[in-house]
C-alpha positions as CSV (number, residue, x, y, z in Angstrom):
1,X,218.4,55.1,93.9
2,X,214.8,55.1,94.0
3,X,213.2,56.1,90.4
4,X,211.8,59.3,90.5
5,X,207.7,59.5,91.4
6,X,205.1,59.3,88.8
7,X,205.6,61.5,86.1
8,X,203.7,65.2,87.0
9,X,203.8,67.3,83.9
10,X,202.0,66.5,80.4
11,X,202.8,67.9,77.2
12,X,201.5,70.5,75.0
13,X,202.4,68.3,71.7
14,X,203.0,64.6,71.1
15,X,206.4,64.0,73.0
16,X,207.1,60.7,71.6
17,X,206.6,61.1,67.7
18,X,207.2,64.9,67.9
19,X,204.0,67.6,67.1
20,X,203.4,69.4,64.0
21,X,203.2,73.4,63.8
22,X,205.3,74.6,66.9
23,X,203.3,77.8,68.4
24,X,204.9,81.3,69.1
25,X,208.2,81.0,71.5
26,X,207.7,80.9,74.9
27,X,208.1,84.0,77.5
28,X,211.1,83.9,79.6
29,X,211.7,81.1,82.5
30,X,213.6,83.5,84.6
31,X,212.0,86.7,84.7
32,X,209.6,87.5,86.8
33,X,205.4,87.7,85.8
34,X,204.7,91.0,84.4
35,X,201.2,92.6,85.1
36,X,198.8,91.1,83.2
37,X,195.9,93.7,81.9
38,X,192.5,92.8,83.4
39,X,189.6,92.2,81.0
40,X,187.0,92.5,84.1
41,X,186.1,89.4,84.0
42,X,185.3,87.8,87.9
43,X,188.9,85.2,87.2
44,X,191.3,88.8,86.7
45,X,189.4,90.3,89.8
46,X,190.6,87.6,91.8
47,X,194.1,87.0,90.0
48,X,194.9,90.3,89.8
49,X,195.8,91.2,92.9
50,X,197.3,87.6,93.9
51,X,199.5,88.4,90.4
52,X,200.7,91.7,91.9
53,X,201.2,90.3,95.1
54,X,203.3,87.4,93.8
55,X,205.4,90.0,91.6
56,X,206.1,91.6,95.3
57,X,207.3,88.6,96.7
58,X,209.3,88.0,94.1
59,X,211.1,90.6,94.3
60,X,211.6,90.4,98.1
61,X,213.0,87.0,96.9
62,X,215.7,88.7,95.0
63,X,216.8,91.0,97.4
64,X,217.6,88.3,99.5
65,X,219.3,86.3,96.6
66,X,221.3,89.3,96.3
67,X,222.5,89.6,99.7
68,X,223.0,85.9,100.2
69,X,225.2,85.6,97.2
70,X,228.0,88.4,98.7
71,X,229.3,86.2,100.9
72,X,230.9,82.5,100.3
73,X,229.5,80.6,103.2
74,X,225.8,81.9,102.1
75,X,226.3,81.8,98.6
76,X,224.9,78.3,98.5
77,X,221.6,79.3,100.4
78,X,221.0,81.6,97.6
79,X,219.4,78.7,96.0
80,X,216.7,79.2,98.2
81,X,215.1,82.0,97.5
82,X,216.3,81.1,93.4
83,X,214.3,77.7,94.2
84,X,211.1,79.5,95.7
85,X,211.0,82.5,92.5
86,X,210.6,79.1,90.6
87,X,207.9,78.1,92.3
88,X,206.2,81.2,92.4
89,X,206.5,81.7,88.8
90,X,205.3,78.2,87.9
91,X,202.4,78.2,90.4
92,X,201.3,81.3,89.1
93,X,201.8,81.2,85.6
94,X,199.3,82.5,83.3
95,X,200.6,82.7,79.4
96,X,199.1,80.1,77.4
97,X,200.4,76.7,76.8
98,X,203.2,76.8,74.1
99,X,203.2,73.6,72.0
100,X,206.0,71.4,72.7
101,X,206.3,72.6,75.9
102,X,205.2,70.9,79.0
103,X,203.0,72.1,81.9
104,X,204.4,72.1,84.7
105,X,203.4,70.6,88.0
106,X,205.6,71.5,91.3
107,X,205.8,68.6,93.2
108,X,208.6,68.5,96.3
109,X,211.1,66.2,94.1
110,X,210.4,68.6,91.0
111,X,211.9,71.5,93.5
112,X,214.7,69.6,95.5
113,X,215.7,68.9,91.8
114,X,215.5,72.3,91.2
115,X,217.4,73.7,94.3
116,X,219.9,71.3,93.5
117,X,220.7,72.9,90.1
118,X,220.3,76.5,91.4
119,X,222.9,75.4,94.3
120,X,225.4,74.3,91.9
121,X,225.0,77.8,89.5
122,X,225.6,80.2,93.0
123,X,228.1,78.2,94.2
124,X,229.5,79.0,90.8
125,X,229.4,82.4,90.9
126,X,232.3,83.1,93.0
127,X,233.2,86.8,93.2
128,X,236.6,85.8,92.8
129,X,235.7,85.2,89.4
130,X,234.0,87.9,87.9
131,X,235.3,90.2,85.5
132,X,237.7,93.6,85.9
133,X,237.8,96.6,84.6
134,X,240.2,95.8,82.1
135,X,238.6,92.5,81.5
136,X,234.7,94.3,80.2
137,X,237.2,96.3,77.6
138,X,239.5,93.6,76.9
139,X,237.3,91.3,76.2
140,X,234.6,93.8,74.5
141,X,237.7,94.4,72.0
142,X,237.8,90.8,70.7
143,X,234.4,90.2,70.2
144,X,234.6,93.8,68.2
145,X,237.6,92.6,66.0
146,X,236.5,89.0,65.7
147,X,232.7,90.3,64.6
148,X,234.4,92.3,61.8
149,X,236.7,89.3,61.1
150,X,233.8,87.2,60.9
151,X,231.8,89.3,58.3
152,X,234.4,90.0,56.3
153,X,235.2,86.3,55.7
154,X,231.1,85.8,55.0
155,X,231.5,83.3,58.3
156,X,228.2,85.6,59.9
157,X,226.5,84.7,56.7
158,X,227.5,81.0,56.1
159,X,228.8,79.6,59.5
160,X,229.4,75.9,58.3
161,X,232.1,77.7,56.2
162,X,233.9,78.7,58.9
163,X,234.8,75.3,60.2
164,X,237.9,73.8,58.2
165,X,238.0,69.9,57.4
166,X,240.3,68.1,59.5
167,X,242.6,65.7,58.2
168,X,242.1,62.0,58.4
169,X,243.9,60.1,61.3
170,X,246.9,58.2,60.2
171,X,247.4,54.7,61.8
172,X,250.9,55.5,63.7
173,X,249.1,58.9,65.2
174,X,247.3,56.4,67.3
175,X,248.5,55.6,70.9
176,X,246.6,52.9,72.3
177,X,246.3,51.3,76.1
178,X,244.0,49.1,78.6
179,X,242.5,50.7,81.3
180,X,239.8,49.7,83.8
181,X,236.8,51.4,85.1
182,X,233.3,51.1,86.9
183,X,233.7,47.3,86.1
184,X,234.5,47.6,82.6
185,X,237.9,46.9,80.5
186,X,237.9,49.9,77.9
187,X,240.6,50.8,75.6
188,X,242.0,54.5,76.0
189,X,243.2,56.0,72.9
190,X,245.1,59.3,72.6
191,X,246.5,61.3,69.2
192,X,247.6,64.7,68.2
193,X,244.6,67.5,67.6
194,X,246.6,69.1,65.1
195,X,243.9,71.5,65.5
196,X,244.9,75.3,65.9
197,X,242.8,78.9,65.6
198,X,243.3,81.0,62.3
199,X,246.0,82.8,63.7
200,X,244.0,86.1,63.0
201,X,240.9,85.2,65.0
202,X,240.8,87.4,68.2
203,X,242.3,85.1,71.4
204,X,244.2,82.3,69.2
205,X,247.6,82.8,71.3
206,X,245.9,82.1,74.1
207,X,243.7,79.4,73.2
208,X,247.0,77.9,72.1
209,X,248.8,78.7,75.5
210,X,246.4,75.7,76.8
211,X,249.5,72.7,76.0
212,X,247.6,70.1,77.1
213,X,244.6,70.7,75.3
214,X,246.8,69.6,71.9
215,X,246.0,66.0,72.6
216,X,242.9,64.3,71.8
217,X,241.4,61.6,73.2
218,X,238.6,59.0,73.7
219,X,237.9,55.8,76.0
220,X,236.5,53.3,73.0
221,X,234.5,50.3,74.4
222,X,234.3,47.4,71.3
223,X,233.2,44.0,70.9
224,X,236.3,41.7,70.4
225,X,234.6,39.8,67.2
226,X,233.9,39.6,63.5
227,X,230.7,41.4,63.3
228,X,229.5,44.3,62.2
229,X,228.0,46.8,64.4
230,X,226.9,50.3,65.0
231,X,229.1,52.8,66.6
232,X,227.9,55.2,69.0
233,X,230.0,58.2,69.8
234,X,228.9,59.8,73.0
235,X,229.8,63.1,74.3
236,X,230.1,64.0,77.7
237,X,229.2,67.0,79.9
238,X,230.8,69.9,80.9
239,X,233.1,69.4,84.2
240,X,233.5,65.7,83.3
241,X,235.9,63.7,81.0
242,X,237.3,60.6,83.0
243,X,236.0,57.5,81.4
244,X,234.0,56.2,85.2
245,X,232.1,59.5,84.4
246,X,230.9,58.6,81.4
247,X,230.2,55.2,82.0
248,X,228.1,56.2,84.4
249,X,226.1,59.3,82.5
250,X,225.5,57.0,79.2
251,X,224.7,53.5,81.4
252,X,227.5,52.5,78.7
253,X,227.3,49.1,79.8
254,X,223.8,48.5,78.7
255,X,224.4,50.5,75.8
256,X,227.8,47.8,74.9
257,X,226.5,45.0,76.4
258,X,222.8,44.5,76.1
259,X,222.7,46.6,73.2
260,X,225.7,45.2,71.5
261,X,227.0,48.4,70.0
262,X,230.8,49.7,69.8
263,X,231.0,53.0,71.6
264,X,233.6,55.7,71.4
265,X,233.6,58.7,74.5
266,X,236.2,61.5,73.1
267,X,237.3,64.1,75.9
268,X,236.1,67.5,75.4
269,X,238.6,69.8,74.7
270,X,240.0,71.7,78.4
271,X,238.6,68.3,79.9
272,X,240.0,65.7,81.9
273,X,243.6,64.8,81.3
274,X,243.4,67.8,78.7
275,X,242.4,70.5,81.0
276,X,244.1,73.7,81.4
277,X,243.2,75.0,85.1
278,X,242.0,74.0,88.2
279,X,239.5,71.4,87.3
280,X,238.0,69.9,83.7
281,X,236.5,72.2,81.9
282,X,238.3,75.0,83.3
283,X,238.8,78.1,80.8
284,X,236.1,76.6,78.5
285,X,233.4,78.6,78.9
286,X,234.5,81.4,80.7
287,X,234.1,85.5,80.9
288,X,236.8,85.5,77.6
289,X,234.2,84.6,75.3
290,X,236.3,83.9,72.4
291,X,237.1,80.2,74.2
292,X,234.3,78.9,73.9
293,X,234.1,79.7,70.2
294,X,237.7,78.3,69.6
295,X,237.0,75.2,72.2
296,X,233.9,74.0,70.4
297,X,235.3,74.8,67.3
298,X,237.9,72.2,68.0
299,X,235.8,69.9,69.8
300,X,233.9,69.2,66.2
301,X,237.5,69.6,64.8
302,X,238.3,66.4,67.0
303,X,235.6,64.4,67.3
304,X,235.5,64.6,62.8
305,X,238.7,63.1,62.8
306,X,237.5,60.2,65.7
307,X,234.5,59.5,63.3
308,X,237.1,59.3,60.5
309,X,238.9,56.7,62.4
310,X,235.8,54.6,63.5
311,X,234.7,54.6,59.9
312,X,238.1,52.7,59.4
313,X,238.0,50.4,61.3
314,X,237.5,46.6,60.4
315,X,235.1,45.2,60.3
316,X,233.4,48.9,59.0
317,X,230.4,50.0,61.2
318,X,226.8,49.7,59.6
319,X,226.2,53.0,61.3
320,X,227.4,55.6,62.9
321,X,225.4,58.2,66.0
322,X,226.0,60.6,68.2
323,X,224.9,61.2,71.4
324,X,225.9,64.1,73.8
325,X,224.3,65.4,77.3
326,X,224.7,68.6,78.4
327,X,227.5,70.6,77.0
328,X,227.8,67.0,75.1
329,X,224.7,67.9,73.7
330,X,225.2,71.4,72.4
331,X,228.4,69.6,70.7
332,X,226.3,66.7,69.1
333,X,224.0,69.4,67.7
334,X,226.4,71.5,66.2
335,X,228.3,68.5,65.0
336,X,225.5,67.1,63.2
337,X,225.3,70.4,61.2
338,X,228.8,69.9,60.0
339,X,229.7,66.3,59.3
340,X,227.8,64.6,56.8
341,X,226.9,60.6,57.0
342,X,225.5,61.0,60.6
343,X,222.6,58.2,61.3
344,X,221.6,59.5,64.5
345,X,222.1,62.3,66.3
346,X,220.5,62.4,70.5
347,X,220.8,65.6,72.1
348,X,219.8,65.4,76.0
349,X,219.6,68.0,78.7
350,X,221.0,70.6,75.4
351,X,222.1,73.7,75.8
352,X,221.4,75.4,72.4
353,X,222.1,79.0,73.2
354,X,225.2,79.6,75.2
355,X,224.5,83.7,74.8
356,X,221.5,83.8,75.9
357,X,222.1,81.3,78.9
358,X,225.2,83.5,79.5
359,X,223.2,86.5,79.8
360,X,219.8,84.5,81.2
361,X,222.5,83.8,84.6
362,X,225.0,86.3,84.9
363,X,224.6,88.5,88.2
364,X,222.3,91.5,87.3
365,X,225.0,93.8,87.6
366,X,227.7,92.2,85.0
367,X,224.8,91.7,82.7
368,X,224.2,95.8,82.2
369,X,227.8,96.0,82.5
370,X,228.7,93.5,80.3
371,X,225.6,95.2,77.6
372,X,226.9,98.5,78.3
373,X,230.3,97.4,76.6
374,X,229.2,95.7,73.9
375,X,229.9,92.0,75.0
376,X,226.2,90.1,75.8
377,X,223.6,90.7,73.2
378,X,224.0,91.1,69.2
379,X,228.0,91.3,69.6
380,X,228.0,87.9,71.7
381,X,225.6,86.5,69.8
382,X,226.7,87.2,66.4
383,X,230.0,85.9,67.0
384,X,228.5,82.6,68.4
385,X,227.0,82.1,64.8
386,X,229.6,80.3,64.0
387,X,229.3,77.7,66.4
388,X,225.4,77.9,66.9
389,X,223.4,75.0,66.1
390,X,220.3,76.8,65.7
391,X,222.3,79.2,63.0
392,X,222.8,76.0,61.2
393,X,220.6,73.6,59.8
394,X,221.2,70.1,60.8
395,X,222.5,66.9,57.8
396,X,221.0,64.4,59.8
397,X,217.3,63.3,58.3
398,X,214.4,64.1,60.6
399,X,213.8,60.8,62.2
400,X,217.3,60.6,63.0
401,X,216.8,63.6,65.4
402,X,215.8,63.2,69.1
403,X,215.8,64.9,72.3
404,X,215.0,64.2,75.5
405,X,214.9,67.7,78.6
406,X,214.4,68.2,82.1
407,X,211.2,70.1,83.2
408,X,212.8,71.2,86.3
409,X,216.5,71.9,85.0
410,X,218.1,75.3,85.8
411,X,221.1,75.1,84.1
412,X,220.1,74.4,80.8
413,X,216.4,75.7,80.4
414,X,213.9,73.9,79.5
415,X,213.7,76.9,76.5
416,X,217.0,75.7,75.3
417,X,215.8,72.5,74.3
418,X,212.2,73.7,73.0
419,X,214.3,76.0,70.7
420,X,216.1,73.3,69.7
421,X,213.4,71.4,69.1
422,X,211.8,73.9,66.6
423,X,215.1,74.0,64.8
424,X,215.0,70.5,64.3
425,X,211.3,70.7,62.9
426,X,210.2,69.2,66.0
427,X,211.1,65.7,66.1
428,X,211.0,63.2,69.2
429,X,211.1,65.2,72.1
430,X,210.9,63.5,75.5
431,X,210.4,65.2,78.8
432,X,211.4,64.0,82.4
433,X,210.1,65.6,85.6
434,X,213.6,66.4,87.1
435,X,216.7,68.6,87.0
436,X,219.8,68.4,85.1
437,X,221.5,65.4,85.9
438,X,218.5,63.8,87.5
439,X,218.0,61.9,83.8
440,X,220.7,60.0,84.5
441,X,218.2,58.1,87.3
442,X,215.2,58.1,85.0
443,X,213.2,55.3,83.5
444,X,211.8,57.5,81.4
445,X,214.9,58.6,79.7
446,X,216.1,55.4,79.7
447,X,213.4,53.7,77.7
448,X,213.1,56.7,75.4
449,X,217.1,56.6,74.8
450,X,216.5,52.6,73.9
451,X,213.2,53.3,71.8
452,X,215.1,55.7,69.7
453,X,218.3,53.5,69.0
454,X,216.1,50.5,68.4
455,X,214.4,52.2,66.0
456,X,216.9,54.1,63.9
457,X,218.8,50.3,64.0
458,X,221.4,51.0,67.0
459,X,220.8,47.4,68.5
460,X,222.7,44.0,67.5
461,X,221.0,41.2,68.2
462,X,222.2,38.2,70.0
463,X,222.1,35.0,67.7
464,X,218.4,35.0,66.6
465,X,217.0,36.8,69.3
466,X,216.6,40.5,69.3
467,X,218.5,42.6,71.5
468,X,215.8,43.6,74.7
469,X,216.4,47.1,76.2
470,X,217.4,46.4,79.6
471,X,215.3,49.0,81.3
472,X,212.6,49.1,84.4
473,X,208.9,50.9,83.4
474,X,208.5,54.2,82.7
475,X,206.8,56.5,85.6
């Protein structure tokens, strides 16, 4: 595929070393321009009206995006009318620059990029799918009990507490096999989670229910000698899980070949083989809120005791990273607030905030519903603390810390990562002109992925000869 053209946005801060003193957050990327006072001077004369007249187009562009989405053969063309609100907004944008956060510059790949992503979240949001009755006051109930559960415990106050240590991985728990894929012999590994909810937390029969989901697992790519090397644990997105598609999302065989390191993929829980409906990822994050606290909560749960088992292996590893994408990346986040020892930790495309994105793309009408019960906002959010990387802050040292975002990505903000990125006392931060999955395509990201593991000592050389990144130049 041909690289994407030359890179369109600039940033506010120093993207490669990360800027000092982060200004004040920046105003939502969904909602539409508000009016602006005018201070008389001859720019608001002419703005103003255009500002008012965009504000009615936009939302012309959401009635349209309303009707569109009722219907399953139009729900994709939605995206549309989502694609040109982005436009509008960005064209037209008048807050001042936030540091750490890039300008942005529509160009036509920026926005197929960007109808891309908004096709894949309508074509989501089947009506089939959305919540009952029953469900708003069902699921408003657990949030309730677990909230009060929560404080109780001092979780809401302290949420590394919450999460329990797992017990280490003994050596006949571990089934091993060969497997092939994308041109790469890989070893599959597979071993009980032994992982279960507090049988008082609000949802843990059903998160239990999920059978399949009891087995952990990880595709483990190692170099069949003597010597010691770093071990990369890399965490997938959500929807994926097969070992082909992470080969592909982490170029793993740059990273094992050219590189030299050992890496380890586990599968998210209600991924791949593990998953417990119609596809991977199924039930994860979902209208019963309470999964996705219980999955992630296992997911570090699992992935501890992996680390464990890397960190016994012979000969022992002279470091130990991770690095997630997407859902991958909320998880390496959160995980590097929990387990101690980490060396690196590379969050890309993150989601840091599954609330707010929950609330930021829910259909207008099961957002005041859903705020009417008590579900999205403080009860949602609250309850999230406990698996909220931003609630937490992280055991990995500074410049360890890296993060590379999509300008044009609609399913996980570019916000999600900024606020991340403040969290983190704003260390390397890289941005791409593209949507969600376009890093996967990007020199950019590429060379910024091998600059940060050269760096933090992620590279084996070969004899006497360093180990060159095998990467094309950055646009």
């Amino acid at each position: 595929m041909q690289e994407p053209l030359p890179l369109t946005t600039e940033p506010i801060a120093e993207q490669a070393t990360g800027g000092a003193g982060a200004g004040a957050a920046a105003s939502s990327l969904v909602a539409a321009p508000e009016d602006v006072p005018s201070s008389g001077s001859p720019i608001d004369a002419i703005l103003g009206p255009v500002s008012r007249q965009v504000q009615a187009v936009n939302r012309r562009v959401q009635a349209v995006e309303r009707v569109l989405g009722r219907h399953a053969a139009t729900r994709v063309l939605a995206a549309i009318p989502r694609t040109t609100g982005f436009a509008l907004r960005t064209a037209f944008d008048r807050d001042a620059p936030v540091a750490g956060l890039p300008v942005t510059r529509i160009t036509p790949r920026l926005l197929g990029g960007v109808a891309l992503d908004e096709a894949i979240v309508t074509a989501a949001m089947r009506p089939d799918r959305f919540p009952r009755r029953a469900d708003y006051e069902r699921v408003s109930a657990e949030l309730a009990e677990a909230r009060a559960l929560f404080r109780s415990r001092g979780w809401l106050d302290d949420p590394r507490s919450y999460h329990r240590a797992p017990p280490s991985v003994g050596w006949r728990e571990v089934r091993h096999s060969r497997r092939w894929a994308s041109g790469l012999g890989y070893e599959s590994i597979s071993l009980p989670s032994a992982f279960a909810p507090r049988p008082e937390e609000p949802g843990a029969e059903r998160w239990s229910a999920f059978e399949a989901n009891r087995t952990a697992a990880a595709w483990v790519l190692r170099h069949d000698d003597d010597r010691p090397r770093p071990w990369l644990v890399c965490l997938h997105g959500f929807g994926m899980g097969p070992a082909y598609m992470g080969f592909t999302a982490f170029h793993a065989a740059h990273l094992h070949r050219t590189l030299g390191l050992n890496l380890i993929g586990p599968t998210l829980p209600l991924h791949g083989d593990r998953k417990g409906g119609a596809f991977s990822g199924d039930h994860l994050l979902t209208w019963d809120l309470m999964n996705s606290v219980h999955g992630l909560t296992q997911a570090v749960w699992d992935i501890r005791r992996l680390i464990g088992w890397v960190r016994d292996q012979e000969p022992a590893p002279t470091a130990v990273g991770v690095f997630g994408v997407s859902l991958g990346g909320y998880t390496a986040s959160l995980l590097a607030a929990i387990e101690p020892g980490l060396d690196l930790v590379l969050a890309g495309i993150p989601v840091s905030d599954f609330p707010a994105l929950f609330e930021a793309q829910s259909p207008a009408v099961i957002r005041a519903r859903s705020l009417e019960h008590g579900i999205l906002g403080d009860p949602a959010a609250e309850v999230h603390r406990v698996i909220a990387p931003l609630a937490m802050p992280s055991l990995v040292a500074r410049d360890g810390r890296a993060i590379f975002a999509g300008i044009g990505d609609r399913l996980a903000p570019p916000q999600q990562a900024h606020n991340l990125w403040r969290h983190w006392d704003e260390p390397r931060l890289r941005w791409y002109p593209g949507n969600h999955v376009g890093y996967v395509w990007s020199a950019k990201v590429r060379a910024f992925v091998d600059e940060v593991l050269t760096d933090r000592g992620f590279v084996v050389a070969r004899g006497d000869e360093p180990a060159a990144p095998e990467h094309r130049a950055a646009s």
